[in-house]
Biotite code that builds the C-alpha atoms (Angstrom):
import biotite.structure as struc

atoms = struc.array([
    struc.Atom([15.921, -161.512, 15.936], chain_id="A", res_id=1, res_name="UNK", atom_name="CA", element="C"),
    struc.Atom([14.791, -164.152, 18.230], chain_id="A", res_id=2, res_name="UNK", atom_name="CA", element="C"),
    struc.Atom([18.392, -165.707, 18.722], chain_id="A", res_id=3, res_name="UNK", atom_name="CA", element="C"),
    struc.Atom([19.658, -162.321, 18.896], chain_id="A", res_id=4, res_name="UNK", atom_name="CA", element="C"),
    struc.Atom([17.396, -161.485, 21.872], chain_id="A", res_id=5, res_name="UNK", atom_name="CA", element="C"),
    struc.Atom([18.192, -164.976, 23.908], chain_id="A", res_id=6, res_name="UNK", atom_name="CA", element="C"),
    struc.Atom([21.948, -164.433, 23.232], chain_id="A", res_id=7, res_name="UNK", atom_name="CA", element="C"),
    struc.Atom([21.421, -160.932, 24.965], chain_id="A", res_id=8, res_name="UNK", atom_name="CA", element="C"),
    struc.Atom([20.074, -162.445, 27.676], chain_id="A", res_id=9, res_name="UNK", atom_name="CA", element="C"),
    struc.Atom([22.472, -165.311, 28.295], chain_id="A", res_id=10, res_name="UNK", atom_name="CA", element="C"),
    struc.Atom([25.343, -162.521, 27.852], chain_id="A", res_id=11, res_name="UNK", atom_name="CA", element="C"),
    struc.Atom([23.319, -159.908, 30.684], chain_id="A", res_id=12, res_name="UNK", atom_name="CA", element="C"),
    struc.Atom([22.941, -163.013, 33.244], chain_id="A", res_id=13, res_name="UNK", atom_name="CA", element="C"),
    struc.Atom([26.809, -163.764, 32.628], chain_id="A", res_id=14, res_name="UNK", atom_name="CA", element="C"),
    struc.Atom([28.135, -160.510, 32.949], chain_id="A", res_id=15, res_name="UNK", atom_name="CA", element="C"),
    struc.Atom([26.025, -160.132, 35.970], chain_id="A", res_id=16, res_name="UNK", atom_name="CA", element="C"),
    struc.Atom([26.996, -163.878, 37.527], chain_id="A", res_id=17, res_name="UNK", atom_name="CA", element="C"),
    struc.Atom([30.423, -162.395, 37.105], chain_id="A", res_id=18, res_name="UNK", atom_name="CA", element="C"),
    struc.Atom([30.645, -159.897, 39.417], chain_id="A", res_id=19, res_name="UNK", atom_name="CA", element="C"),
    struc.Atom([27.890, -161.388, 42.016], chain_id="A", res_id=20, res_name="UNK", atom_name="CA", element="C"),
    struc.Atom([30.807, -164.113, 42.030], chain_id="A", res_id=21, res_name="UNK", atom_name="CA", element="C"),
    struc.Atom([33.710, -161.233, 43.065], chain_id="A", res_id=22, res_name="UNK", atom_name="CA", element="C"),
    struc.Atom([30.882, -160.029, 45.595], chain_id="A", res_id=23, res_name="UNK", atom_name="CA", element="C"),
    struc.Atom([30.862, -164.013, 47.596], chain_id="A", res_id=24, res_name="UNK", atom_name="CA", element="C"),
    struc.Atom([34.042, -163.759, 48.248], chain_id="A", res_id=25, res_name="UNK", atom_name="CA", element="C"),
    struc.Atom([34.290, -161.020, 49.734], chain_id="A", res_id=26, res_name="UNK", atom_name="CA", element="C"),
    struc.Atom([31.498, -161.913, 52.182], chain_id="A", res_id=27, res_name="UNK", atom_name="CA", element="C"),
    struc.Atom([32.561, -162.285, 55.968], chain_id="A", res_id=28, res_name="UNK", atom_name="CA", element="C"),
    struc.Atom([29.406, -163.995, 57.819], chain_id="A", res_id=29, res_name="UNK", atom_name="CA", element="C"),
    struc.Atom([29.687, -167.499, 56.807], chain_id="A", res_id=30, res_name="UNK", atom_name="CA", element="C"),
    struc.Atom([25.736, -167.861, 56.431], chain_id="A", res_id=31, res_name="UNK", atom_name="CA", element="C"),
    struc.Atom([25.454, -165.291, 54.256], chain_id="A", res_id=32, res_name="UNK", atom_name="CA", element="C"),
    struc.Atom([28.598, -166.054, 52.013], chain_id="A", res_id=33, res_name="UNK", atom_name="CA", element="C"),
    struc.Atom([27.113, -169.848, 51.783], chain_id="A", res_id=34, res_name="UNK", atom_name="CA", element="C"),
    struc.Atom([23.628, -168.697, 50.660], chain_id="A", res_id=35, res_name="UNK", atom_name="CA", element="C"),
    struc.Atom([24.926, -166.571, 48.167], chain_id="A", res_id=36, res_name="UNK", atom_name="CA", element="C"),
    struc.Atom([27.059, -169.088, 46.747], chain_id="A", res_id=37, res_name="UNK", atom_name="CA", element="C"),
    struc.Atom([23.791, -170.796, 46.569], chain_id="A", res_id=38, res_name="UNK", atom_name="CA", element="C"),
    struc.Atom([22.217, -168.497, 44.752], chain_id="A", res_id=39, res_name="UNK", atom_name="CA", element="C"),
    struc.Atom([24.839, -168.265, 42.338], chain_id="A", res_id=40, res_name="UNK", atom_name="CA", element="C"),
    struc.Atom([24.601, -172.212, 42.072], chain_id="A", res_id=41, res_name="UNK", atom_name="CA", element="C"),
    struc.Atom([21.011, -171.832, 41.856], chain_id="A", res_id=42, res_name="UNK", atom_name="CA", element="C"),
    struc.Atom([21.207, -169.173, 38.627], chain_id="A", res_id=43, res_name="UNK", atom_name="CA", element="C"),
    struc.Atom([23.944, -171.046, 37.161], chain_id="A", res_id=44, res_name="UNK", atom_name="CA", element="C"),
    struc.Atom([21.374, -174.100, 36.987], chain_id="A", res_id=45, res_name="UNK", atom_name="CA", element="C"),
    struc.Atom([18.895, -171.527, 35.144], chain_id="A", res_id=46, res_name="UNK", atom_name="CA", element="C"),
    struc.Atom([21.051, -170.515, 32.490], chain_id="A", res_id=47, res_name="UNK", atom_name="CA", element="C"),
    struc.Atom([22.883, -174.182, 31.803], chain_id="A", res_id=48, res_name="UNK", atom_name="CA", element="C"),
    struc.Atom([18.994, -175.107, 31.220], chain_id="A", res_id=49, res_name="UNK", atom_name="CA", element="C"),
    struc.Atom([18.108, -172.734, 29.203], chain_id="A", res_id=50, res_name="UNK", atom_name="CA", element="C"),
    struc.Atom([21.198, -172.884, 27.236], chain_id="A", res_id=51, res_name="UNK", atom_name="CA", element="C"),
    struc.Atom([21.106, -176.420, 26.453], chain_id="A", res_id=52, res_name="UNK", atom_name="CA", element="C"),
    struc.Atom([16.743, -175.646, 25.109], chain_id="A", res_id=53, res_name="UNK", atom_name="CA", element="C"),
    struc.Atom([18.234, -173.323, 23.295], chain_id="A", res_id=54, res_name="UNK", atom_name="CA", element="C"),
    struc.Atom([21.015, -175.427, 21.866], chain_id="A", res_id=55, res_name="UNK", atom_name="CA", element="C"),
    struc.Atom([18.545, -178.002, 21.175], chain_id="A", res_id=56, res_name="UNK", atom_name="CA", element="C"),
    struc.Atom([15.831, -175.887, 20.020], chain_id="A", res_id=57, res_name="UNK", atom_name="CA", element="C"),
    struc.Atom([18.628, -175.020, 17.041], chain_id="A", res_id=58, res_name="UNK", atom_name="CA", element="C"),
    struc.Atom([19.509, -178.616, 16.668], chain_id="A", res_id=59, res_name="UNK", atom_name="CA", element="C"),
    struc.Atom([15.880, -179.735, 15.719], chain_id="A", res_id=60, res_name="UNK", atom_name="CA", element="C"),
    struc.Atom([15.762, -176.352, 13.306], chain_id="A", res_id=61, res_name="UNK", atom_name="CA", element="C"),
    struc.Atom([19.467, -177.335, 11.124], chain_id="A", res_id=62, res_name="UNK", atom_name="CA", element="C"),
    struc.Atom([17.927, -180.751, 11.040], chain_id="A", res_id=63, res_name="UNK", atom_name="CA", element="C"),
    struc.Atom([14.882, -181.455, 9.164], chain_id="A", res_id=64, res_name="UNK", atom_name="CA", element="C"),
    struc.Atom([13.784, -185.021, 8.596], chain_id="A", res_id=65, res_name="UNK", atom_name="CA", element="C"),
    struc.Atom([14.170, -186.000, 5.473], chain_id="A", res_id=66, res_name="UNK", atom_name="CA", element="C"),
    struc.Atom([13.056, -189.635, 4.347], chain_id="A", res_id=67, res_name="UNK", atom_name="CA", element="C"),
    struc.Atom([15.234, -191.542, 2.303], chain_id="A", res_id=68, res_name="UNK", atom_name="CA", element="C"),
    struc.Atom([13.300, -191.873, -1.371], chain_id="A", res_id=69, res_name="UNK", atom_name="CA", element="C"),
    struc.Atom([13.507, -194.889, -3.092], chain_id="A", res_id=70, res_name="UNK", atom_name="CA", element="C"),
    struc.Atom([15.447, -193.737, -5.853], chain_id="A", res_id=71, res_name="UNK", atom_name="CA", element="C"),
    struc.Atom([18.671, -192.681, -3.298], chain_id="A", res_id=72, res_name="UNK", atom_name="CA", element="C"),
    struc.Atom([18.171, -195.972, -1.391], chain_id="A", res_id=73, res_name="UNK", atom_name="CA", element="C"),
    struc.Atom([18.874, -197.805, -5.128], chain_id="A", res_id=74, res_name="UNK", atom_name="CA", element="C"),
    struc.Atom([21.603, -195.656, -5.467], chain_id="A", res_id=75, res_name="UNK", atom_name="CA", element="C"),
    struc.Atom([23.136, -196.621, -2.533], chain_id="A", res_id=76, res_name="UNK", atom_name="CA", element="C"),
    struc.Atom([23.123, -199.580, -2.959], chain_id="A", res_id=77, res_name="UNK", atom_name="CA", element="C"),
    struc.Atom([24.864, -199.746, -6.220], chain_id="A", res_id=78, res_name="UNK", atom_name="CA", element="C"),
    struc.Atom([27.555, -197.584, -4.603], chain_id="A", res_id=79, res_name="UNK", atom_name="CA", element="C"),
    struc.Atom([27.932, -200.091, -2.621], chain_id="A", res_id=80, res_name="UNK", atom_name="CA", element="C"),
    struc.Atom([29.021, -202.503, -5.408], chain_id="A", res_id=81, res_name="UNK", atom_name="CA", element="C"),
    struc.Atom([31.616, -200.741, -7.037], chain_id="A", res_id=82, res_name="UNK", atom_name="CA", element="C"),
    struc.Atom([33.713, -200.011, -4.166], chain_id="A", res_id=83, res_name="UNK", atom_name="CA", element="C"),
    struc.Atom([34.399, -202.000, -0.950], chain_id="A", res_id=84, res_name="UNK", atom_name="CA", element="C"),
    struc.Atom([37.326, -200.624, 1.364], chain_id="A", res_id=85, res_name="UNK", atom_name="CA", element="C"),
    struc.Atom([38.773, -198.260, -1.370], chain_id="A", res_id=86, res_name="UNK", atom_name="CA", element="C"),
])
């Protein structure tokens, strides 16, 4: 639910980026074309952030940390030994 609601939002703040881009253009007074180009920049830099939590938020949750037991390291080890560069 939770990762259904933040890809909702990336998707509403994209579609919406979209068209504020079509709108810049479109813009004759130079100052007021630049500083919406900078709010678009500024936006953009919102939702790369909070992509890339999110991206890593889901990275640390696939990836538990699981400790190597003794019994694997052995194991290893005699894998090791039976082939080298097969």
């Amino acid at each position: 639910m939770n990762l259904f609601v933040h890809v909702l939002f990336v998707f509403a703040i994209s579609a919406s980026a979209a068209a504020a881009a079509e709108q810049c253009r479109f813009i004759e007074a130079r100052a007021e074309r630049e500083a919406c180009y900078q709010r678009q920049e500024a936006a953009r830099t919102v939702r790369q952030k909070a992509q890339e939590t999110l991206e890593a938020q889901q990275a640390a949750q696939q990836k538990p940390y699981e400790p190597m037991s003794p019994e694997d390291a052995e194991l290893a080890r005699s894998m090791r030994g039976i082939c080298r560069g097969c």
